[in-house]
C-alpha positions in Angstrom: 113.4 127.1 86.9 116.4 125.4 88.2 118.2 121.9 88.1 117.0 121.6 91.7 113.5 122.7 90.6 113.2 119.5 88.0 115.0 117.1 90.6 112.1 117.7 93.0 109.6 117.7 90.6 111.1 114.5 89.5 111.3 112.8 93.0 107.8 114.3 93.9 106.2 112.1 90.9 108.4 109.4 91.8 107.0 109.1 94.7 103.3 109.9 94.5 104.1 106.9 91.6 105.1 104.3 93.7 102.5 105.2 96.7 99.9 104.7 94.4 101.1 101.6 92.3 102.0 100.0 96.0 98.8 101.0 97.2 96.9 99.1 94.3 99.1 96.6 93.3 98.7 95.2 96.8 96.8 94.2 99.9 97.9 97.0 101.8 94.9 98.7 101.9 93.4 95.3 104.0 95.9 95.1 106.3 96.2 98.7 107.6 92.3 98.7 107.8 92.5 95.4 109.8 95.1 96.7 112.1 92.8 99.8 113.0 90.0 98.2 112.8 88.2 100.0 110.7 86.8 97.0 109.0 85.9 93.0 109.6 88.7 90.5 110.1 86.6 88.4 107.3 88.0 90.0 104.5 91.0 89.4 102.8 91.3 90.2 99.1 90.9 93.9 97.2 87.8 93.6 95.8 85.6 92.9 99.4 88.0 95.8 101.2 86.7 98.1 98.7 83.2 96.8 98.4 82.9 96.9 102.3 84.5 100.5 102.5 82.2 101.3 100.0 79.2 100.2 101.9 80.6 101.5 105.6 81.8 104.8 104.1 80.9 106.0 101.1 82.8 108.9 100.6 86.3 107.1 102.1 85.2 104.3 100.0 85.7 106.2 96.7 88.9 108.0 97.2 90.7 105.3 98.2 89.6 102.9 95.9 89.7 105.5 93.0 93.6 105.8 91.8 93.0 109.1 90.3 91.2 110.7 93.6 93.9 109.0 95.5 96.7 110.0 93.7 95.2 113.9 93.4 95.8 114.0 97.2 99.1 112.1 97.8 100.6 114.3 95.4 99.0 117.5 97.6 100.7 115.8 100.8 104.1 115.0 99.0 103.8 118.3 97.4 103.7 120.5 100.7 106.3 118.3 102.4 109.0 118.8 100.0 107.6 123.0 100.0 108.5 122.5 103.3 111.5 121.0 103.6 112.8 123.4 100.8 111.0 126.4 101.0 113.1 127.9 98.3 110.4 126.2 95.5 107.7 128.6 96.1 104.1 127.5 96.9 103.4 127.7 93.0 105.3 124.2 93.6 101.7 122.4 95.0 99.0 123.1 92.8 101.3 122.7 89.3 102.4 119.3 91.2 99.4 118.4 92.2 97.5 118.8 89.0 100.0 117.2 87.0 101.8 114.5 89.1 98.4 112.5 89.6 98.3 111.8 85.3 102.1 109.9 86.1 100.6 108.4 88.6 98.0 106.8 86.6 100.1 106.5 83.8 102.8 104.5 85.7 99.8 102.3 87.7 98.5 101.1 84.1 101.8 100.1 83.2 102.5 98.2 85.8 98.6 96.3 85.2 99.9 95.7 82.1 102.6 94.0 83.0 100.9 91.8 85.4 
């Protein structure tokens, strides 16, 4: 394991971190559903997105609204991207990352609730 190794591994959690605080620290989630209309233009805070994605689409409902599920599979996206961009990494790179990078994640969400 190299420097480059730990810089990735470092800017992978970084930013499966900030995706997912973003994503829950914010309305984000209402807007992007609004623009593509995948829900009504009646709602407006967190809590009626995910109670009316919950309803609509049960499955969708729970991994987006769940910051562990959510985080398990932005870290496998952000995981294969940087595999791909340097392929040097190995594809041992995605499943270590994507088991472990989701606990920082969640670590670095609750922080930031705390210090809301």
């Amino acid at each position: 394991m190299t420097v480059d190794h730990i810089g990735f591994y470092v800017l992978g959690a970084a930013i499966t971190s900030s995706l997912l605080v973003i994503w829950f620290s914010t309305t984000l989630a209402v807007h992007i559903c609004k623009t593509l209309r995948i829900t009504d233009s009646e709602i407006f805070t967190w809590d009626e997105w995910a109670d009316d994605l919950l309803i609509k689409h049960p499955f969708f409902g729970e991994l987006f609204s769940c910051p562990l599920c959510l985080s398990f599979w932005i870290a496998i996206v952000v995981a294969t991207v940087i595999t791909y961009i340097n392929s040097a990494l190995g594809y041992w790179f995605i499943p270590a990352s994507a088991f472990s990078w989701p606990l920082f994640s969640y670590l670095a969400y609750r922080l930031c609730l705390k210090s809301d």
